[in-house]
Every structure is written in structure tokens, then in C-alpha cells.
N, C-alpha and C positions, 0 to 999 in steps of 0.2 A: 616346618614343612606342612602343607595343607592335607585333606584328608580327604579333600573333593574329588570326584572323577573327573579323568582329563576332559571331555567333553563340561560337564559343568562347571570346571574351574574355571573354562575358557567364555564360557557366558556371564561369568559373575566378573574376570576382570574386563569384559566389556562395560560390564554397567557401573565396576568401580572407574573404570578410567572418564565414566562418561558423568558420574558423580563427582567426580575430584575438575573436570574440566568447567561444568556448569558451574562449581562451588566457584569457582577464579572470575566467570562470565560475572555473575550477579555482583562478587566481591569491585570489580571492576565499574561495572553499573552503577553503582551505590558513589562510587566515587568520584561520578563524572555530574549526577544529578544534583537539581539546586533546590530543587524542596527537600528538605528534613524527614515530613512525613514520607516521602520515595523513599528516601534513603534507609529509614530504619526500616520498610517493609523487604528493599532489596537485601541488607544486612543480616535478618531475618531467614529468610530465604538462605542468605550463603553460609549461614550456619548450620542450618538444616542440611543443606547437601553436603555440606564436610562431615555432619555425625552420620550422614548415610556411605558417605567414603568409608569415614573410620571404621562400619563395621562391614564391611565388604572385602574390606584390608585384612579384617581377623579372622575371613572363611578364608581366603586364599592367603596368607599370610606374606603380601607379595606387594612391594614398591613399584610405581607406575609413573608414567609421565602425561600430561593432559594432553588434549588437542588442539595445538595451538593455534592452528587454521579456524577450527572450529570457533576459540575464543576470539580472534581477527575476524572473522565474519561476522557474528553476531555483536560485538562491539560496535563496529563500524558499523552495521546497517541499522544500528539503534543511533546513532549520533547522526546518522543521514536521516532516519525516516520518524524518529520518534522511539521514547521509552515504549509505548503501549504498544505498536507494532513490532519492536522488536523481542517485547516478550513473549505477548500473541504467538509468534512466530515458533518461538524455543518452546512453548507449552502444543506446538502443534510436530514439533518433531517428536516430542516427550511421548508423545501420544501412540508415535510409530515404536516404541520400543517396551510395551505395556504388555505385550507377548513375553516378551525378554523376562521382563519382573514375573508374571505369571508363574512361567516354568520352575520358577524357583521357590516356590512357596513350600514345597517338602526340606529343603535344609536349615530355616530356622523361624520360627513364630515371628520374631523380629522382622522378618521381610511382609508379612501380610501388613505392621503397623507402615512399613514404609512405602506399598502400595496404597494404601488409603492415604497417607499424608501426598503421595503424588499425584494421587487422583484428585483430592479435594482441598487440603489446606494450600497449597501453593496458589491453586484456582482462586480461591477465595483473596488472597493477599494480593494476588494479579489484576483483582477484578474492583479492588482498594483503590488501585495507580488512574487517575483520570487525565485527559490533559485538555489543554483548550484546542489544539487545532481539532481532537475530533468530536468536541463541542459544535466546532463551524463546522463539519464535515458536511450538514447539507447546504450551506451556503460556499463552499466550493464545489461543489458538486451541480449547483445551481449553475456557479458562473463556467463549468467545464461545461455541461451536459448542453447548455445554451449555446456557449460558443463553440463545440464541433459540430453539432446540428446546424445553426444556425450559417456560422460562416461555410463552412465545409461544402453546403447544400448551394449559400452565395457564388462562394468560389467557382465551383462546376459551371455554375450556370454563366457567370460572368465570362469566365473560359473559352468557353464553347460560342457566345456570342459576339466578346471582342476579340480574342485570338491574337493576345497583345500584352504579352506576360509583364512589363512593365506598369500599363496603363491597369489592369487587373490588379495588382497589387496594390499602387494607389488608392484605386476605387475599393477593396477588398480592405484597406487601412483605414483608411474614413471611416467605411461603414464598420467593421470593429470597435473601433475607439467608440461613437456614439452609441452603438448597442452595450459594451461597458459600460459608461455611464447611466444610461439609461438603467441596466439590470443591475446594479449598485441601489441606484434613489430608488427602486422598486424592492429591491430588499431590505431597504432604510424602514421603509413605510412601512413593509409588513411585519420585521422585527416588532419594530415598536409597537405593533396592534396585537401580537402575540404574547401570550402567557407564555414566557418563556426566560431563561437564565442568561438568554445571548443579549450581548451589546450591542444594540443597531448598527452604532456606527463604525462598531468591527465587525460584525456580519457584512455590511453593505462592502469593508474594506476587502474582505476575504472573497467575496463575489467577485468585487472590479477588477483585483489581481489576478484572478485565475483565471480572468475571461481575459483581459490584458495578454498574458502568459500566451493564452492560446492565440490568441491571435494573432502574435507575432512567430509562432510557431510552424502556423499553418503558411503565413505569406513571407514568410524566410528565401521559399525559392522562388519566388515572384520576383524579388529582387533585386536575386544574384541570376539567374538563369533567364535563356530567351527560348526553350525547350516546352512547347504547351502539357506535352504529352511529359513531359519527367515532373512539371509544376502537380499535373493534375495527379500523378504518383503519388507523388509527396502527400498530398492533400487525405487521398482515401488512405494509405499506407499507415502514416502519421495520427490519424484520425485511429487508426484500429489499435495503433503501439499509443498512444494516450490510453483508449479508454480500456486499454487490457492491466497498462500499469496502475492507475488509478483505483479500475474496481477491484485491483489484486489486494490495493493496500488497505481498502475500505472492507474487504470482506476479511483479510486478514483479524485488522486492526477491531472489526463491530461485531467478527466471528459470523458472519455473513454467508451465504452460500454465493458462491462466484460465478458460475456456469451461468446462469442463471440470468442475473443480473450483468453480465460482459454482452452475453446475447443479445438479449432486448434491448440494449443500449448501444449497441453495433448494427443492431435490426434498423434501428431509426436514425441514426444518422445517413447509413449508406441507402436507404429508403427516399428520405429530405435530397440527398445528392443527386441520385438515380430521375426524381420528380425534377429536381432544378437540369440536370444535362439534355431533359428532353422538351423543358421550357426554355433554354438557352439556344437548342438547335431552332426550334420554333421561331424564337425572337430574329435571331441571324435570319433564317428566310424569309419571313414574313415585312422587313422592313429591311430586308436588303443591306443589313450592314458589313460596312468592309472595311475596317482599321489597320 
């Protein structure tokens, strides 16, 4: 039987069950990734958080079950989004329950060693795991930041002058495709004139796909819909849910501050659009067109 007060017992099999659930996360981790070096940092790690189980287990002397939701979340959103964000991620929840550890530093010396290993040695083995897509991070961010500006701001304006959600998508596809290409060979060039670890010819690739991406993205209901006003929804809508998920994952994933950077970057796009809807209305009066 344990010797804890009910309230303390009860904060220590939180942070055992929350011990023994991560120790399964990383165990799981470790086994899904295909570098060696990941593997033994993850391995590493899931050992560490079983000797912090085990003695968690000797203050309350008390068997527990993990979280199994918890493990299906973070599993999955690593195998969707990448190893480095999905640790990111678990070292930002970790972070929320540092209060937790605190409280407990009167019941054994052992618990201060295990607040500094969670403070620091995990961080440091987290910070080990590199991967290449957020190597390219800014050449998809190049070909994102391009293509909802650019198309986005197109689109409005196109809109609002032809009034022809078909012929607008067309025209709205063209001109995507060739600004891809275009911001690809322009990435090619400047890779290769940069002092830098990136591959040109995979920078320029990661650029023209994710302007690609987007801009079939954005003219999706151009041409399924004959709806100007649900087109042009979609467009600003779409536009705001890209660059929220994106800068979530880059700020996650580079430990980035997000507010920040979702703003400015939501600033200017609906900025570029705002300027093209009221060059659009222009263009339609000024030359009289009627499609």
C-alpha cells in the first residue's frame, strides 16, 4: 500500500500513467522509423520513460493502464505529418504538465533528476531527429506562400470580371500551371547559387508540387460549381484553412511562434485579393465585359 496522501497519490498516478503511455508512444516510434540513428534516439527515450514509470509505480505502489487514445493520436499524426512534428508536438504537451512534476519534488530527490532529464535530455535527443522535408520547409513555403497570394488574389479578380466560373477555372489553371513552373526553375537557380545543404533539383521539386497542390486546390470549385459567390468562398475560406494548417505545422515542427506568422501571412494574401476584386470590378466596367 502506498504512503502518499490521497490528493498526491492522485497526481503521481497521473504522471505514472502519462509515463508508462509515452514509454509505448516512442516504443512504437522507434519501430515504425527507417533510420537506425531515429531509432536508437527513440529507443533511448522509451527507456527513459519506463525507469520514470517504474519509479512512480514504487511511490504509489499501484498498476495502471496507458492512454490508449493518446498513443493512436500521436502515432498516427507522426506517420501523417512526420517524425519531427510529431515529437515537437508530445514535447509541447509535456510542457503542459511541468506544474504536475513540480508539485512533487518534496516526495523524493529522484523526482528533481527526472524533471531535469524532462526538461533537457529528451530535448536535446529530439533536437538530434532531423528530416529532409523540413530541410525544404522553405521551398514549400515558397511554392505555398506564392500560390495562395498569387492565384488567390488571380482568382478574385478573374471572378468578378468574367463571372464564368468555368471559363475562370480554365484561365485560373493555365495560369497556375505556368507560375509552377516558372517558381520551380526559379528555385532551381537560386538553390544552386546558395551556400546551402539543399538539392536544387529537389528544392525546385518541393516548390512546383506544392504550388501544383495549391492550385488545384483553390480552382476545385471552379470546376464543379457554376456558383460565383460559393467559387469565391472557397477561394478566401480555403486560402485561410491552408495557411493556418501549414503555419501550424512549421511552427510546431521549427518551434516557431504561430500567431504571428499565420497573421502576416493571412494579412497578405487577403490583401493581394481585396486589391485584385477591386481591379476585377474595374476591368468589367471599364471595358464593358459580359461573358
Amino acid at each position: 500500500m502506498s504512503n502518499l496522501p490521497s490528493q498526491l497519490q492522485n497526481k503521481v498516478l497521473e504522471i505514472q500513467k502519462n509515463e508508462l503511455t509515452e514509454h509505448i508512444i516512442y516504443k512504437k516510434l522507434a519501430s515504425i522509423v527507417r533510420d537506425n540513428s531515429h531509432r536508437e534516439i527513440l529507443e533511448q527515450i522509451s527507456q527513459e520513460e519506463l525507469a520514470h514509470y517504474d519509479f512512480f509505480k514504487s511511490l504509489t505502489d499501484a498498476d495502471i493502464e496507458p492512454d490508449k487514445l493518446k498513443i493512436f493520436f500521436y502515432v498516427s499524426i507522426t506517420r501523417l505529418f512526420g517524425l519531427n512534428f510529431g515529437l515537437k508536438l508530445m514535447e509541447t504537451g509535456e510542457e503542459n504538465a511541468q506544474e504536475t512534476y513540480e508539485s512533487l519534488r518534496s516526495v523524493s530527490n529522484q523526482v528533481e533528476k527526472i524533471i531535469q532529464e524532462e526538461n533537457t535530455h529528451e530535448g536535446q535527443l529530439v533536437d538530434l531527429i532531423k528530416e529532409e522535408r523540413l530541410k525544404y520547409a522553405s521551398s514549400v513555403v515558397l511554392g505555398l506562400n506564392d500560390a495562395l497570394v498569387e492565384l488567390s488574389g488571380a482568382l478574385v479578380g478573374f471572378t468578378l470580371a468574367l463571372q464564368n466560373t468555368r471559363l475562370v477555372g480554365i484561365v485560373g489553371l493555365i495560369t497556375g500551371i505556368a507560375a509552377a513552373l516558372s517558381m520551380a526553375a526559379s528555385e532551381y537557380l537560386s538553390t544552386k547559387h546558395e551556400d546551402t545543404e539543399k538539392n536544387p533539383l529537389k528544392a525546385s521539386i518541393y516548390t512546383g508540387i506544392t504550388y501544383i497542390v495549391t492550385v488545384a486546390f483553390l480552382i476545385f470549385p471552379y470546376l464543379v460549381f457554376k456558383n460565383i459567390y460559393l467559387c469565391l468562398s472557397w477561394v478566401l475560406l480555403g486560402a485561410l484553412a491552408a495557411i493556418f494548417i501549414f503555419t501550424y505545422y512549421i511552427s510546431v515542427a521549427k518551434g516557431l511562434p504561430f500567431k504571428k506568422r499565420f497573421l502576416e501571412m493571412a494579412g497578405i494574401s487577403l490583401g493581394v485579393a481585396l486589391i485584385n476584386f477591386i481591379i476585377g470590378l474595374a476591368i468589367r466596367k471599364i471595358f464593358g465585359i459580359t461573358v
